[in-house]
N, C-alpha and C positions, 0 to 999 in steps of 0.2 A: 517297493520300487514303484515306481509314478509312469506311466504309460506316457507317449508322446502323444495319443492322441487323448489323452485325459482332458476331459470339460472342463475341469477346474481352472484350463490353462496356463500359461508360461509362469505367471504367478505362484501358484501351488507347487510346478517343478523347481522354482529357482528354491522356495523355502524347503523343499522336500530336500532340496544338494544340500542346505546352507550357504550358500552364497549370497546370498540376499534377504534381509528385514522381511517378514510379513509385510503387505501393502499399511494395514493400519497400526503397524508398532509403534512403538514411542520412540523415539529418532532423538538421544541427547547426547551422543559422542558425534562432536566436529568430521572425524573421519569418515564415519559411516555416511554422515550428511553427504560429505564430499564425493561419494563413493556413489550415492543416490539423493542427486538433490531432490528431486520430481517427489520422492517419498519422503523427504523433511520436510518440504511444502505440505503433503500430503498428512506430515504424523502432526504436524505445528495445529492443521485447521482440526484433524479427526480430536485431537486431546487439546481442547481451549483451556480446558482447567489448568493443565499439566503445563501450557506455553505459556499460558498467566504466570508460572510460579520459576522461569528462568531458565532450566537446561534445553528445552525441548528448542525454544525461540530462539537460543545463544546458539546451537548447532546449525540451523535452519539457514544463515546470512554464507556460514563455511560454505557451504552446499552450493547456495546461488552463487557466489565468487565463482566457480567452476563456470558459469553457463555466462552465453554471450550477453550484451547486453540486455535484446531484444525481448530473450525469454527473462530475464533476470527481471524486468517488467512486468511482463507477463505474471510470475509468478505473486511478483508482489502485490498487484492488483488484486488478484485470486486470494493473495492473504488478509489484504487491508479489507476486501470487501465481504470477508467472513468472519473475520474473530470480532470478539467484545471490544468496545472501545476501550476499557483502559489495559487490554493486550497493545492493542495497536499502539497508545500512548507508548508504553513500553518496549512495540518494535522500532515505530519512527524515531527516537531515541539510539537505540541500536547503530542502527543502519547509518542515521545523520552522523555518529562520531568514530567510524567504523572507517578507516582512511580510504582501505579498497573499493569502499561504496559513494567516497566523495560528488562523484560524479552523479551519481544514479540519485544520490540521495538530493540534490541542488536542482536534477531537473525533474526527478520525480514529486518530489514531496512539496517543490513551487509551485505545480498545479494543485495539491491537496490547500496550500497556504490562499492559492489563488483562489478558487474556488471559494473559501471563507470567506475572503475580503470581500468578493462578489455578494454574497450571501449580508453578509454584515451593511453595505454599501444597502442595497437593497431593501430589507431590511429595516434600517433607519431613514430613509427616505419614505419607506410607507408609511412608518411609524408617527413620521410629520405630515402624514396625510398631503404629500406632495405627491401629484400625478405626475408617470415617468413615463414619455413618450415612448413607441417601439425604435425608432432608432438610438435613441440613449440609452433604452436596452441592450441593443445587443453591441452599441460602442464598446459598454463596461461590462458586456458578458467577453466580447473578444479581447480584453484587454489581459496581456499575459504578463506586464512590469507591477513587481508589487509594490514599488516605490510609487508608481503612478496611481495602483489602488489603495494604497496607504494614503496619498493625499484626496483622493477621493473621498476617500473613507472621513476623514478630517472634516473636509468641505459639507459632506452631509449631513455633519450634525447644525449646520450655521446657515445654510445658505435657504435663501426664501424659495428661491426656483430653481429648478434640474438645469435650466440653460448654466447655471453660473457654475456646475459642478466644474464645465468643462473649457474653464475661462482662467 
């Protein structure tokens, strides 16, 4: 029996009842996710190998469904900025055809796309050894339409100077 005032804390007690996953288990049944998203988050980033290979990262989105927007962000951020890239390949995938996450996935994953284009925009303007004033910096750093950074994107491979990107 597990003491209330045990050091180990509420963690220890809840595994000690069974009601609860160890903190670093492997999280691949949708239920349990659902039941503890915070620790499918938790078991996706602790086992990269394991969410590389499909049940762990497939239970993980059940989980977030549960949780309001705000934190459903939250978490994702916390996961895209830890596991291996071609995990993530494999979550954004997930998530973008994942109907419950339509939303989440259009406004979250616009800024990961945005963010590119910016990079790529940038980028290939250095690359032509064209100088980019600070305010056409941060025009095309605040620029959040990717249709507008797609033709950006376009423009910087052809155009002789930054004034014409934006013409």
């Amino acid at each position: 029996m597990v003491r209330e005032d045990d050091p180990a804390g509420p963690e220890r007690r809840h595994h000690a009842a069974g009601d609860r996953p160890q903190p670093h288990a492997l999280i691949t049944d949708p239920d349990q996710a659902r039941a503890c998203p915070e620790l499918a988050v938790l078991s996706a980033v602790a086992h990269p190998d394991e969410a590389e290979d499909g049940p762990a990262l497939e239970a993980m989105p059940a989980g977030l469904k549960t949780l309001d927007q705000e934190r459903r962000t939250l978490y994702l951020n916390f996961v895209f900025r830890s596991l291996p890239e071609v995990t993530i390949k494999r979550l954004e995938e997930m998530v973008t055809t994942i109907q419950d996450f339509e939303d989440l996935g259009k406004k979250y994953f616009s800024h990961w796309v945005a963010e590119g284009q910016i990079k790529s925009i940038f980028s290939v303007l250095d690359a032509r050894g064209l100088e980019i004033p600070e305010d056409a910096r941060e025009r095309i750093r605040r620029c959040e339409d990717p249709n507008q950074l797609d033709a950006w994107a376009r423009k910087a491979a052809v155009i002789t100077s930054v004034d014409e990107l934006f013409v």
